[in-house]
C-alpha positions in Angstrom: 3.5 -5.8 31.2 4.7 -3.6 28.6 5.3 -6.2 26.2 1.5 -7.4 26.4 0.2 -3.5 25.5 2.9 -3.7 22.9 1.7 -7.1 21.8 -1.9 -5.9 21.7 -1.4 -2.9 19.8 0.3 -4.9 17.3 -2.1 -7.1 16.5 -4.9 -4.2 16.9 -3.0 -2.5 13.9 -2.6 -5.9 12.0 -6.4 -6.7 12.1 -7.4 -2.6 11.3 -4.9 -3.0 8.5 -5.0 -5.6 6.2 -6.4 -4.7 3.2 -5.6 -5.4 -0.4 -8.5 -4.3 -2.7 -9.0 -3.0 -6.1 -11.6 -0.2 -7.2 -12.2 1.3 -10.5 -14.8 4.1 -11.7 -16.4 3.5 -15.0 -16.1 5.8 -17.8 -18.5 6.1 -20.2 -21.9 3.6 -21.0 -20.1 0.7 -22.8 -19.9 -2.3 -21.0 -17.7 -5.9 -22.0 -17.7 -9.5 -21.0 -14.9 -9.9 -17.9 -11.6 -11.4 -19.8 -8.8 -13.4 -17.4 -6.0 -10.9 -15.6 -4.0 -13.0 -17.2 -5.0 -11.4 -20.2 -4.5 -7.4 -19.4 -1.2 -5.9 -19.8 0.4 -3.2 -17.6 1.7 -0.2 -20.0 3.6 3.2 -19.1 2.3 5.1 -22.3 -1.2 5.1 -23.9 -1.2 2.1 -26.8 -0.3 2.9 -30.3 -3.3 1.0 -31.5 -6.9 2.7 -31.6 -8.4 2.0 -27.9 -10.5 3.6 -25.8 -10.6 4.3 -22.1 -13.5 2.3 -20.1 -12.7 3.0 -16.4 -9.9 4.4 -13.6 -8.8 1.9 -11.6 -6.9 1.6 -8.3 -4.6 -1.0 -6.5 -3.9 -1.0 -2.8 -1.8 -3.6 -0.5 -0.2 -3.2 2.7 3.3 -4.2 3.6 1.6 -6.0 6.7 -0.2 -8.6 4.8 3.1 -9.3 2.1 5.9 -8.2 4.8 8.2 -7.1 1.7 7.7 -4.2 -0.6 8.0 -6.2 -4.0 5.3 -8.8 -2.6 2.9 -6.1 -1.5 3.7 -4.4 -5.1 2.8 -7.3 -6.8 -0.5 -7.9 -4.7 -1.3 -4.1 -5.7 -1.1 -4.7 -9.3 -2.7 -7.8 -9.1 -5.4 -6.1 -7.3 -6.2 -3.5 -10.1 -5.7 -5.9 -12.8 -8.3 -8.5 -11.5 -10.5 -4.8 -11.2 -9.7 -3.9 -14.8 -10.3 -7.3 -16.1 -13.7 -7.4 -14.8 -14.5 -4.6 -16.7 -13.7 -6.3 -19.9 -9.9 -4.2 -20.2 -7.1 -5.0 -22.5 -4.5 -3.1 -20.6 -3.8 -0.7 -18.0 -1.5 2.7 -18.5 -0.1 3.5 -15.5 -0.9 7.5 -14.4 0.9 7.1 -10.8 2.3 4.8 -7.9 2.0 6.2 -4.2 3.3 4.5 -0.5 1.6 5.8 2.6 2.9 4.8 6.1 0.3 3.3 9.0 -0.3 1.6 11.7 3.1 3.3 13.4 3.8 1.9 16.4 6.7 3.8 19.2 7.9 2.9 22.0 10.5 4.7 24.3 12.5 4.4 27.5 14.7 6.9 29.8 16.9 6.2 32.4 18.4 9.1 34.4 20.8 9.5 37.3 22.6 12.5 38.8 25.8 12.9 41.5 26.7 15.6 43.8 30.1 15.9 44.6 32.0 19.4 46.2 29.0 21.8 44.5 29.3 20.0 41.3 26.3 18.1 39.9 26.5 15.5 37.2 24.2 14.0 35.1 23.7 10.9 33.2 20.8 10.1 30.9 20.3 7.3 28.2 17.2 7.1 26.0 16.3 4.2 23.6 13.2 4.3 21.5 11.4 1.9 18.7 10.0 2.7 15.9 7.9 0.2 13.4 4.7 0.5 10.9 3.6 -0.4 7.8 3.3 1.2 4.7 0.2 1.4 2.3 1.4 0.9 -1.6 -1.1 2.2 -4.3 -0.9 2.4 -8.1 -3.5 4.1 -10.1 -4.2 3.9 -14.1 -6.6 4.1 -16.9 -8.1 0.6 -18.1 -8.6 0.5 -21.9 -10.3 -1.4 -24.6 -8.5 -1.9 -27.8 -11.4 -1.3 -30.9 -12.5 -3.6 -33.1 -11.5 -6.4 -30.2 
């Protein structure tokens, strides 16, 4: 019986959680034509070349949906970069990457005896628990549109 409220909890958290999406909040009254993802590069510094900055954007994936930390990366960057290039963006400079546990899921059992031999009382206890959850990865950045493009 435990493993069936264990195996509904599980999937409870599974359907809650999914979620891979990408947001962004506009800046400024300039709008462009969508270009491919394909096209927008991921940078760690602002560009060199004259640009200007058209929108914040945000990535999120969970580990449940990619079940490895570089897949669910990668689905977070691809999230925001689909985002950015709807927008019309050249590139993206990265401002910050953030990880977030959920869906955390426990379980624990204790087993316990004691003996009573000539006034002396002894006492025996084992404890196992579980632990597993997810984790939530983010990356956040400034979309820009090179000038004169």
């Amino acid at each position: 019986m435990k493993f069936i409220h264990i195996g509904i909890a599980l999937i409870a958290t599974a359907i809650a959680g999914c979620s891979t999406s990408g947001t962004a909040v506009r800046i400024g009254e300039n709008t462009y034509p969508p270009v491919t993802p394909d096209h927008v590069v991921l940078l760690v510094a602002a560009p060199s070349k004259p640009h200007e900055v058209i929108a914040l954007v945000e990535g999120v994936a969970a580990t449940d949906d990619y079940f490895t930390k570089e897949r669910t990366e990668a689905a977070a960057i691809k999230a925001m970069k689909e985002k950015a290039a709807s927008l019309g963006a050249d590139a993206i400079v990265l401002t910050s990457k953030g990880s977030a546990p959920y869906g955390q899921i426990s379980t624990g059992t204790a087993y316990g005896s004691s003996t009573q031999t000539a006034g002396n009382i002894t006492g025996l206890a084992t404890v196992t628990s579980t632990s597993m959850g997810w984790e939530k990865i983010t990356f956040s950045g400034t979309a820009v549109r090179y000038k004169g493009h």
